[in-house]
N, CA, C and O atoms as CSV, one atom per row, in Angstrom:
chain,resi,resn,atom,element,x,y,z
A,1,UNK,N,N,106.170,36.869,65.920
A,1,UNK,CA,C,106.050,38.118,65.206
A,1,UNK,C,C,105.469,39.200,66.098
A,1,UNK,O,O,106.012,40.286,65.891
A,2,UNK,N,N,104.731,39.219,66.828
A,2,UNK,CA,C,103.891,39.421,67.647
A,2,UNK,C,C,105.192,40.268,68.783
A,2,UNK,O,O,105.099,41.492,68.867
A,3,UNK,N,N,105.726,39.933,69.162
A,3,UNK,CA,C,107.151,40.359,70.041
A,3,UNK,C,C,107.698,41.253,69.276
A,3,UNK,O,O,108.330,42.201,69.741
A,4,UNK,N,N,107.559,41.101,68.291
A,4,UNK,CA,C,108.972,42.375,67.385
A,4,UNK,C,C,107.651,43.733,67.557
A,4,UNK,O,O,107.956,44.862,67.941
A,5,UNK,N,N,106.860,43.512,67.356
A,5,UNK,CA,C,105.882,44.191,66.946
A,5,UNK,C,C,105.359,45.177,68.430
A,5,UNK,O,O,105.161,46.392,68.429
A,6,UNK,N,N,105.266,44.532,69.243
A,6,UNK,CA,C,105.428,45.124,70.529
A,6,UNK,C,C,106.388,45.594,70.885
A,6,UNK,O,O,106.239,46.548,71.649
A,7,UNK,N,N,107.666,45.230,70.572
A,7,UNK,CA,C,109.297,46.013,70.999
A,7,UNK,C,C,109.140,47.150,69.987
A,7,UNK,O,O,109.537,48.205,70.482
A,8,UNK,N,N,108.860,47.235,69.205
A,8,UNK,CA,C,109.142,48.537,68.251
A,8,UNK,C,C,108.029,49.392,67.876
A,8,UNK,O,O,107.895,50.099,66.877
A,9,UNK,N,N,106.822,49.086,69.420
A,9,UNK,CA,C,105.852,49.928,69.000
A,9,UNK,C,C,104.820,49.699,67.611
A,9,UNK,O,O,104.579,50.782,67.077
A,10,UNK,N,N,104.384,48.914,67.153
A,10,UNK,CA,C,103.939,48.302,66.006
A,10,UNK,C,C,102.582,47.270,66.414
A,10,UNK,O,O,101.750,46.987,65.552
A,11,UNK,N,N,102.472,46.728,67.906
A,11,UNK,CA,C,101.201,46.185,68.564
A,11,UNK,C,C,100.160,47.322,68.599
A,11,UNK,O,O,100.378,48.521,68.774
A,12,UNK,N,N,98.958,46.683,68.393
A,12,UNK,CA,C,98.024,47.926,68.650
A,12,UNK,C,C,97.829,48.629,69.526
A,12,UNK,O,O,98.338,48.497,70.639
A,13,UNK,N,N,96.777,49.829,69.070
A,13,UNK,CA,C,97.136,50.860,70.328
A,13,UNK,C,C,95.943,50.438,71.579
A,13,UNK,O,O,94.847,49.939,71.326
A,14,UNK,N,N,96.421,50.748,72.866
A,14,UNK,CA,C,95.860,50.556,73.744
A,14,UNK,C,C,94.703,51.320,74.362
A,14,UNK,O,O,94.874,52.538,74.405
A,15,UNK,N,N,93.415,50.793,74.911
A,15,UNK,CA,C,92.360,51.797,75.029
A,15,UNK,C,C,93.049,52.107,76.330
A,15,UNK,O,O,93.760,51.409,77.054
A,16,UNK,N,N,92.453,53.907,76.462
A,16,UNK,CA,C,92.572,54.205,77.317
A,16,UNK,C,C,91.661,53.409,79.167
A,16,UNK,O,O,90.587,52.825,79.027
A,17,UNK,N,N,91.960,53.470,79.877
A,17,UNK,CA,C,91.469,52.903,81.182
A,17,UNK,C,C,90.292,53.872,81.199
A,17,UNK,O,O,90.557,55.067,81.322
A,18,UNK,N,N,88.624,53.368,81.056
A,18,UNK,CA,C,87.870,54.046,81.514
A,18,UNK,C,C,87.284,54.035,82.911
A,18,UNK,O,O,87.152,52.928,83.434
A,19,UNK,N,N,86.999,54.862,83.432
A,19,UNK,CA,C,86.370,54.603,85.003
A,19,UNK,C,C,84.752,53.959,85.095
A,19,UNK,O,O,83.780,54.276,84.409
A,20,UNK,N,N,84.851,52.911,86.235
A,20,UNK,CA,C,83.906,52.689,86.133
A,20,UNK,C,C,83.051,52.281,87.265
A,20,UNK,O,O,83.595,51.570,88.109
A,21,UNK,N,N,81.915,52.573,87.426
A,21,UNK,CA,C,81.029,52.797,88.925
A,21,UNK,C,C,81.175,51.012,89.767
A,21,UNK,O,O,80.778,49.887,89.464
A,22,UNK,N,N,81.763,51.457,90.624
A,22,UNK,CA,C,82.277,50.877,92.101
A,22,UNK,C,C,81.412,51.311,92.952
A,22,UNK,O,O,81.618,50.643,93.965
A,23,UNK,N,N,80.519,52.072,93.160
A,23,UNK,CA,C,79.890,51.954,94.076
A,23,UNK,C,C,78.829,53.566,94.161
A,23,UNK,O,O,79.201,54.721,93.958
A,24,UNK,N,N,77.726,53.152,94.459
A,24,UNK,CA,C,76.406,54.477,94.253
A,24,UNK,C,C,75.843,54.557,95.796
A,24,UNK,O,O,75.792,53.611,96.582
A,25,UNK,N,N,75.504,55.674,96.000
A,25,UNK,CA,C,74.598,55.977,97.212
A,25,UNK,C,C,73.546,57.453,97.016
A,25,UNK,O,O,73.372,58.460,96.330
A,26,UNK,N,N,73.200,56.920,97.822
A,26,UNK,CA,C,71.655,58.465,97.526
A,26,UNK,C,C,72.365,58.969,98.800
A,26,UNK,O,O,73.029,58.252,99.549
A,27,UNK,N,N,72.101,60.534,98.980
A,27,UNK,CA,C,72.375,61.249,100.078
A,27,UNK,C,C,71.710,63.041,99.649
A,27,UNK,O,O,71.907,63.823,98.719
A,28,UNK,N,N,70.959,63.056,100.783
A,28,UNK,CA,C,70.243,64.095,100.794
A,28,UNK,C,C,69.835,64.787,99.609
A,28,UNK,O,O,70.264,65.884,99.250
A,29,UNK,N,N,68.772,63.911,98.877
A,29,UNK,CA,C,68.577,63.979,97.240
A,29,UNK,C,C,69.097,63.954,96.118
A,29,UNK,O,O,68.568,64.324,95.070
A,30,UNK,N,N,70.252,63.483,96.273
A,30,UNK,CA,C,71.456,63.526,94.992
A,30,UNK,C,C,72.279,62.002,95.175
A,30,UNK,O,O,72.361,61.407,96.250
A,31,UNK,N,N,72.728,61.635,94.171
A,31,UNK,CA,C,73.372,60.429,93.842
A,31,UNK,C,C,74.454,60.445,93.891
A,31,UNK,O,O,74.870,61.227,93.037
A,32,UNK,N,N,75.380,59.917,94.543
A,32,UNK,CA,C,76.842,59.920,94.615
A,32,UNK,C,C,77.376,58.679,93.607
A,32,UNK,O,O,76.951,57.557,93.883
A,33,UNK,N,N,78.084,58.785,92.705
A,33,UNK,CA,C,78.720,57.537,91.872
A,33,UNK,C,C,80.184,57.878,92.189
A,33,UNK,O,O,80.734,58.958,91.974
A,34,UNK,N,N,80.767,56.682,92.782
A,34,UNK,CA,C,82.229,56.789,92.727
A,34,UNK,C,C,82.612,55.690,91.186
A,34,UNK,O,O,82.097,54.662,90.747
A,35,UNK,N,N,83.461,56.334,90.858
A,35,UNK,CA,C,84.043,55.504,89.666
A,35,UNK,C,C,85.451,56.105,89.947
A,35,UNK,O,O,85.895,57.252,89.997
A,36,UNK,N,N,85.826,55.206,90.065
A,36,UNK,CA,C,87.426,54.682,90.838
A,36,UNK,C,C,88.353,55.322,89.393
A,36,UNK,O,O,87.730,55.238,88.335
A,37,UNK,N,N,89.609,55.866,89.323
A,37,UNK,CA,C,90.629,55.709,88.471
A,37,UNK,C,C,91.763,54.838,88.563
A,37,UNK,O,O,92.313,54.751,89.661
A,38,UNK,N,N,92.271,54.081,87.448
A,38,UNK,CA,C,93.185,53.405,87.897
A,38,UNK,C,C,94.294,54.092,87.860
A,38,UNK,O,O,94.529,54.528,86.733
A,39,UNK,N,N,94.908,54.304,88.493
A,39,UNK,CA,C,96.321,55.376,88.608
A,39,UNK,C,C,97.857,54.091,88.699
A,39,UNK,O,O,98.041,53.533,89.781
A,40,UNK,N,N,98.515,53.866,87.872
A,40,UNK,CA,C,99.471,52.986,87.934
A,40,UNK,C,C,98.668,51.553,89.052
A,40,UNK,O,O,97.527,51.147,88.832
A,41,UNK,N,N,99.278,51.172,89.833
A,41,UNK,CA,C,99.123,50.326,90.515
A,41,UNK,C,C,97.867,50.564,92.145
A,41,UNK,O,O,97.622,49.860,93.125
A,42,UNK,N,N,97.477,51.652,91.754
A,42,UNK,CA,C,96.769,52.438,92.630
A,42,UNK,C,C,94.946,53.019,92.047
A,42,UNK,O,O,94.587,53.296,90.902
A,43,UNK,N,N,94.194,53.034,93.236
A,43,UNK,CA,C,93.042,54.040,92.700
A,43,UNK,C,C,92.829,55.476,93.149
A,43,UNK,O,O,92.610,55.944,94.266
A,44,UNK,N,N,92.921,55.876,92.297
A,44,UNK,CA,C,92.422,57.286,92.478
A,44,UNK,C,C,91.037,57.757,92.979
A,44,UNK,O,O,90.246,56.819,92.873
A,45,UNK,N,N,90.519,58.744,93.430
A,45,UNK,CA,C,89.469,59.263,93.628
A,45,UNK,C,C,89.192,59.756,92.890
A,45,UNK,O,O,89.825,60.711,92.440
A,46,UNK,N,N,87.691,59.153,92.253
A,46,UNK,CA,C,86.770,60.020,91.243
A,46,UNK,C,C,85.881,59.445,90.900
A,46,UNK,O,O,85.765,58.260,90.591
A,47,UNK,N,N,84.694,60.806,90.951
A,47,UNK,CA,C,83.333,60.518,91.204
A,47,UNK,C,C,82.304,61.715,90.163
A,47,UNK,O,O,82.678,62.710,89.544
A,48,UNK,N,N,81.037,61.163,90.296
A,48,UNK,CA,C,80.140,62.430,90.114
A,48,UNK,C,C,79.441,62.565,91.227
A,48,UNK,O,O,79.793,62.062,92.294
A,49,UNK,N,N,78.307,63.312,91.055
A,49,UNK,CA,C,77.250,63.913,92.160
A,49,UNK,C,C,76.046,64.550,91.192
A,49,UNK,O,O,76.279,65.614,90.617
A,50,UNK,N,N,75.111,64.072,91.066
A,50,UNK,CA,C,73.905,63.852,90.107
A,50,UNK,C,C,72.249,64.218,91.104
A,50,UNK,O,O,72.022,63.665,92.180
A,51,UNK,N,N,71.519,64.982,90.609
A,51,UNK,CA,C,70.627,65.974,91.165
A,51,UNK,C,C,69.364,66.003,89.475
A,51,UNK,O,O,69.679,66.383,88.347
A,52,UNK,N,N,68.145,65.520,89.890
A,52,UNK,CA,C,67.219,66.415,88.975
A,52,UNK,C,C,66.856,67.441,89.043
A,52,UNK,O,O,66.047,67.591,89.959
A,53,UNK,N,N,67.126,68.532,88.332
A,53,UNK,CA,C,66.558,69.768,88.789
A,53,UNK,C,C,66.068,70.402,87.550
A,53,UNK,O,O,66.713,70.543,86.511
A,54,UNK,N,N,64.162,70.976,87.909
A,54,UNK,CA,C,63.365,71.012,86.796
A,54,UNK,C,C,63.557,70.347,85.614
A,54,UNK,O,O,63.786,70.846,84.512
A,55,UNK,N,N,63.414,68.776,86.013
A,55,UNK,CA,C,63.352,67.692,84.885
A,55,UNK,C,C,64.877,67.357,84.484
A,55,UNK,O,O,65.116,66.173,84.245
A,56,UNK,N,N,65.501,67.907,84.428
A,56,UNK,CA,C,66.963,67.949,83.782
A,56,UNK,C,C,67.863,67.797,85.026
A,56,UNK,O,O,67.838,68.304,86.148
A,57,UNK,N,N,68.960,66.583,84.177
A,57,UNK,CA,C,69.160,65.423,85.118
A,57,UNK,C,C,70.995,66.407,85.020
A,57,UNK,O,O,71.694,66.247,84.019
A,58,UNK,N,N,71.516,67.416,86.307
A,58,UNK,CA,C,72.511,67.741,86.211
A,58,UNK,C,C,73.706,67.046,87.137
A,58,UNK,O,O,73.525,66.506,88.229
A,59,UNK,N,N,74.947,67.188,86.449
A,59,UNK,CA,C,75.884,66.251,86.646
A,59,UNK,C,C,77.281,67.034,87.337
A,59,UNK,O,O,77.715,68.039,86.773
A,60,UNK,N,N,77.799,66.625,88.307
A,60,UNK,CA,C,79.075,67.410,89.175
A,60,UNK,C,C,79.880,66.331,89.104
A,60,UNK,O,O,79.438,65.269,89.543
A,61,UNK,N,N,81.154,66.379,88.566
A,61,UNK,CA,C,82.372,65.493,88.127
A,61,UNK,C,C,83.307,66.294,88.967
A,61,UNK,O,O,83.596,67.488,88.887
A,62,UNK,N,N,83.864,65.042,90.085
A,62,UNK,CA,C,85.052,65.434,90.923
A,62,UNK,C,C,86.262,63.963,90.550
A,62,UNK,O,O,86.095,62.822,90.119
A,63,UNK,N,N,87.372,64.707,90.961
A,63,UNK,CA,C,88.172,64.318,91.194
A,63,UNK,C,C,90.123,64.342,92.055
A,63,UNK,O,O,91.053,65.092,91.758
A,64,UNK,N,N,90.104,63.738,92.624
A,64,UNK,CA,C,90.776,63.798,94.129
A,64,UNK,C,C,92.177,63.350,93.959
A,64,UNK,O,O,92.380,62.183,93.626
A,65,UNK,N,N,93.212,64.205,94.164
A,65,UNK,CA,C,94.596,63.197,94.206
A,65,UNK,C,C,95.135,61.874,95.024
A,65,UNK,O,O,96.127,61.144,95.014
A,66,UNK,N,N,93.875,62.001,95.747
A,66,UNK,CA,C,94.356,60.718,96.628
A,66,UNK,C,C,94.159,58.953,96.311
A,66,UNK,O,O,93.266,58.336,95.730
A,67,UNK,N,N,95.162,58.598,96.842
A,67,UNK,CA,C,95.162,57.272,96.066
A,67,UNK,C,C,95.360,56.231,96.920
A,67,UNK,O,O,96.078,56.349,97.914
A,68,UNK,N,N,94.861,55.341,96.665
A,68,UNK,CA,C,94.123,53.875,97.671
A,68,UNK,C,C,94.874,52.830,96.912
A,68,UNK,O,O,95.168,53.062,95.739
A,69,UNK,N,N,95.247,51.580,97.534
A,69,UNK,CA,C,95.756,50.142,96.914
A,69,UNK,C,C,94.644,49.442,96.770
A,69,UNK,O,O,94.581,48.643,95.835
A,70,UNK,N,N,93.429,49.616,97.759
A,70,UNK,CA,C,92.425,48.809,97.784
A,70,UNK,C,C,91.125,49.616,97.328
A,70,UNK,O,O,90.827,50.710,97.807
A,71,UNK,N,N,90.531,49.084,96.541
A,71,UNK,CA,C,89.501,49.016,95.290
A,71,UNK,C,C,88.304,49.934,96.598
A,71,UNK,O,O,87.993,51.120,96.484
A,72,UNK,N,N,87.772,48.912,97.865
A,72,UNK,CA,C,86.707,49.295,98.523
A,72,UNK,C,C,87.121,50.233,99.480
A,72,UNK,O,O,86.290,51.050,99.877
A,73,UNK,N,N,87.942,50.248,99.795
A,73,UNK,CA,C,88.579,51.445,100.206
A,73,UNK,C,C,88.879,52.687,99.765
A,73,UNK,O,O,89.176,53.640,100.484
A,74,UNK,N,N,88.791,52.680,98.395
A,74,UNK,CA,C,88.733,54.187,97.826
A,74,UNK,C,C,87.779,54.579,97.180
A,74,UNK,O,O,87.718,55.697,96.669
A,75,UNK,N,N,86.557,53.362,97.090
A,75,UNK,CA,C,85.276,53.548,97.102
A,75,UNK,C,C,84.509,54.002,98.396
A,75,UNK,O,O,83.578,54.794,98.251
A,76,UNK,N,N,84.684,53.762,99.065
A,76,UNK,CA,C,84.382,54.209,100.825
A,76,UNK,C,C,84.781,55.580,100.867
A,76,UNK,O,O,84.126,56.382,101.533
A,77,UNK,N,N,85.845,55.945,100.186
A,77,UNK,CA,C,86.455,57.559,100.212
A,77,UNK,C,C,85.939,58.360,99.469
A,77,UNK,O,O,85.608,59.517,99.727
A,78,UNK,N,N,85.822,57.678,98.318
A,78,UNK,CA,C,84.858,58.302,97.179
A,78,UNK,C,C,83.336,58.793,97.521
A,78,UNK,O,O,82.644,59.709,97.075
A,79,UNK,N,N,83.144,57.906,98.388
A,79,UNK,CA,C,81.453,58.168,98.678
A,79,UNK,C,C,81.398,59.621,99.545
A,79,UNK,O,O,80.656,60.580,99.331
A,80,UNK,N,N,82.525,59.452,100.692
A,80,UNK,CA,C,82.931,60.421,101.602
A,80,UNK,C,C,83.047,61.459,101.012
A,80,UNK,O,O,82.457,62.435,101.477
A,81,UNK,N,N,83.647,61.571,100.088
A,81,UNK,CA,C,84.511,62.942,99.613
A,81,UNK,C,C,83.215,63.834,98.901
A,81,UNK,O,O,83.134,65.062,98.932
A,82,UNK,N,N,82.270,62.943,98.280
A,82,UNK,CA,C,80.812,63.265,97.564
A,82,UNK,C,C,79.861,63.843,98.794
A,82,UNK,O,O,79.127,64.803,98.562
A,83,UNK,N,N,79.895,63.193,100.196
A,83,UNK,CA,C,78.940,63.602,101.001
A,83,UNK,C,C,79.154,65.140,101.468
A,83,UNK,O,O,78.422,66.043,101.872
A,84,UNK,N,N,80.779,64.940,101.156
A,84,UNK,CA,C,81.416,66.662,102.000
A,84,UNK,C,C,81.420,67.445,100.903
A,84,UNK,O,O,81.216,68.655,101.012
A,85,UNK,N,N,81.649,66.863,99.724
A,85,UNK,CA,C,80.645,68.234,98.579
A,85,UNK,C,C,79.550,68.568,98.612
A,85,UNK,O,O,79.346,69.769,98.439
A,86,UNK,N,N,78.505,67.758,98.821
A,86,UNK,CA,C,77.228,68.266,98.768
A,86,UNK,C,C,77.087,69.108,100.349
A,86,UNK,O,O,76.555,70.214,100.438
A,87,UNK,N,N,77.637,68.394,101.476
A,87,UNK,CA,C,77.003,69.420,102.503
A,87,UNK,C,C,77.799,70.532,102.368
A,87,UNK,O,O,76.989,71.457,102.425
A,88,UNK,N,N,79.113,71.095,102.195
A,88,UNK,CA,C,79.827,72.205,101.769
A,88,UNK,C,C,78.914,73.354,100.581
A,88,UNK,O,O,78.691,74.561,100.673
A,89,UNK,N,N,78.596,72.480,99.644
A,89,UNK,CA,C,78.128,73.316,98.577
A,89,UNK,C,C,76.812,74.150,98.379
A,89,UNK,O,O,76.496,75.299,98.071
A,90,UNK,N,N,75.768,72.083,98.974
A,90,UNK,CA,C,74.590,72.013,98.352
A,90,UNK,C,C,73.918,72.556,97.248
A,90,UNK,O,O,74.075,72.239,96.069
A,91,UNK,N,N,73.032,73.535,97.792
A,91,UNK,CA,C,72.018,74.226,96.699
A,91,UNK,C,C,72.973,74.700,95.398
A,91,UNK,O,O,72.476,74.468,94.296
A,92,UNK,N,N,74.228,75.310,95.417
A,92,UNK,CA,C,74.895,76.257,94.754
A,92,UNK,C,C,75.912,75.157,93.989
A,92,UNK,O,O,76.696,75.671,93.192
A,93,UNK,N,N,75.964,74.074,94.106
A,93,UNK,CA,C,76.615,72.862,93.306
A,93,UNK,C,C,76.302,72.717,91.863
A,93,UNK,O,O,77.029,72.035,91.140
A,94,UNK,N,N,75.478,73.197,91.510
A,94,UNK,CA,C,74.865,73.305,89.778
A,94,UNK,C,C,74.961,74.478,89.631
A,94,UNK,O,O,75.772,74.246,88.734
A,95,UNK,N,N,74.905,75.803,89.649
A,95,UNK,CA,C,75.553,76.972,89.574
A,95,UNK,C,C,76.712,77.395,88.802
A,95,UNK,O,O,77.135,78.547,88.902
């Protein structure tokens, strides 16, 4: 039953793919979280970049078209891509 039900759209609905942290680093006072996307058969780049500033914990959400087959490998990119935001941006990144 289970088969008909999937051919005609009638199986339940599917959660969406959430991202999820692959890998953290501190860098010049701010936290880099890569959380990987799964993009078809591929990962995507995407991350935050996290800073306390006056008590309040602010949050920078990136994300990159580029796409990796391998999991630590686009965690390695992810981290990268976070280090060249913050030195590009720094201070003016919560702004």
């Amino acid at each position: 039953m289970s088969f008909w039900k999937n051919l005609f759209g009638g199986g339940g609905e599917k959660q969406p793919a959430t991202p999820s942290v692959e890998a953290r680093e501190e860098f010049e006072g701010y936290v880099i979280k890569a959380m990987l996307m799964k993009a078809g058969g591929e990962y995507q780049i995407a991350g935050t970049i996290e800073k306390e500033v006056d008590g309040e914990t602010k949050t920078y959400s990136f994300i990159r078209a580029d796409k990796f087959s391998d999991k630590d490998d686009c965690a390695a990119a992810t981290l990268g891509k976070g280090r060249q935001i913050i030195r590009e941006q720094g201070r003016f990144l919560f702004d």
